[in-house]
C-alpha positions in Angstrom: -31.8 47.7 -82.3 -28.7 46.8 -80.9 -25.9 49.3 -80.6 -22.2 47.6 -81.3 -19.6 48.9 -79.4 -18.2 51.3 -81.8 -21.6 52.6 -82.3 -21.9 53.4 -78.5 -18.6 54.9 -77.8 -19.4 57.3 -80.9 -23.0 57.7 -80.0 -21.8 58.9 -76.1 -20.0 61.9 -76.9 -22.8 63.0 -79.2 -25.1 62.9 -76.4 -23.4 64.3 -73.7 -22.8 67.5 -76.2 -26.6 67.6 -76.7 -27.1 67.6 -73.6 -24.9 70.1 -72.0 -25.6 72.3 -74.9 -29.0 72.1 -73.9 -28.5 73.1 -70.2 -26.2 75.5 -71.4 -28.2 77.4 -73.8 -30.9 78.5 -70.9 -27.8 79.8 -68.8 -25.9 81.7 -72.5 -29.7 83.5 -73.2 -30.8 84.5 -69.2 -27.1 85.3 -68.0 -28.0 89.3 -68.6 -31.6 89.2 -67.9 -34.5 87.7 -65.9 -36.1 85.0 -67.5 -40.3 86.3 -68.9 -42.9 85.7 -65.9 -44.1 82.2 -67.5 -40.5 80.7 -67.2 -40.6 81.9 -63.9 -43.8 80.3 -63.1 -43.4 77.1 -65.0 -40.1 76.6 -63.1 -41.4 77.3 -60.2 -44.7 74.8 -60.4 -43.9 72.4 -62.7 -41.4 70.2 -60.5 -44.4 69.5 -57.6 -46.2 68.5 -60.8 -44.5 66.4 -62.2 -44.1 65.2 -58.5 -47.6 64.5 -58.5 -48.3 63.1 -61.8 -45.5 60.3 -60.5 -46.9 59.4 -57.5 -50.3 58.9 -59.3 -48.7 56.9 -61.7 -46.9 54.7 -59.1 -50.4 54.1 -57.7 -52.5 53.1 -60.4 -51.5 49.3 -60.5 -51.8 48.8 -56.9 -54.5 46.4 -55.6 -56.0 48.3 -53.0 -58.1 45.4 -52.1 -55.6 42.6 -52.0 -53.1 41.8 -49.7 -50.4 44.1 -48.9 -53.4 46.1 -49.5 -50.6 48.6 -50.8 -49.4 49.7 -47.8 -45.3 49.4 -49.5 -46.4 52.1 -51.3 -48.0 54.0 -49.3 -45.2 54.0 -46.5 -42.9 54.8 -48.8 -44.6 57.8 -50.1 -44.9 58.8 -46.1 -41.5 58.2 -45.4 -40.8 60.3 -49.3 -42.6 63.5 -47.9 -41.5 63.0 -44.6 -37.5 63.1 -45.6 -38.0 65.5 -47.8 -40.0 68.2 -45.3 -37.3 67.1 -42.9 -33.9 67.2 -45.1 -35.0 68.9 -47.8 -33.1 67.0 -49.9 -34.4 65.7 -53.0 -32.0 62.8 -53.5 -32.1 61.9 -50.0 -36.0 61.3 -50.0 -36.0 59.7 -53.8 -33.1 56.9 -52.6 -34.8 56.9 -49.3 -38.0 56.4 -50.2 -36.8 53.8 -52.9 -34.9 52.1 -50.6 -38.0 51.8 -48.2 -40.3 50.6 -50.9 -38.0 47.8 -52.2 -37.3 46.7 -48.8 -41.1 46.4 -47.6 -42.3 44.8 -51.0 -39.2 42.2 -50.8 -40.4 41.0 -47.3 -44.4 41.7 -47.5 
């Protein structure tokens, strides 16, 4: 389906109230109290997760047996972790390490 252009400049704002209505309903219910212990946890563990389910996901086309033998990949990821114990900045190893990954795939 194709959106025309009236459809998308009516379909934006719609969105972007859905979505900061979203965000801001977590902030309007736990602005007086703490949040219950499994919010706690599941904020707390569920971004290296989802870290982790990525990174398997990224790996499970790579040809491990053919040339580059995956090793874009698997410098990126290195140089990924490596920014991001170093900066601890998310957005720094995510561009980083996408930048590294294009770069090496492009001229391996």
């Amino acid at each position: 389906m194709q959106l025309t252009t009236t459809d998308a400049l009516i379909a934006i704002p719609i969105m972007t109230l859905i979505v900061f209505g979203t965000r801001l309903f977590s902030f309007a219910i736990f602005s007086k109290r703490e949040p219950p212990p499994i919010l706690q946890f599941v904020g707390k563990h569920l971004p290296p997760m989802v870290m982790a389910v990525l990174i398997l996901y990224c790996l499970k086309d790579i040809s491990f047996t053919q040339f580059p033998f995956g090793i874009p990949a698997i410098i990126a990821i290195a140089f990924t972790t490596l920014a991001h114990l170093w900066k601890g900045n998310a957005m720094i190893s995510i561009f980083g390490g996408t930048i590294v990954y294009m770069v090496l795939q492009y001229f391996l």
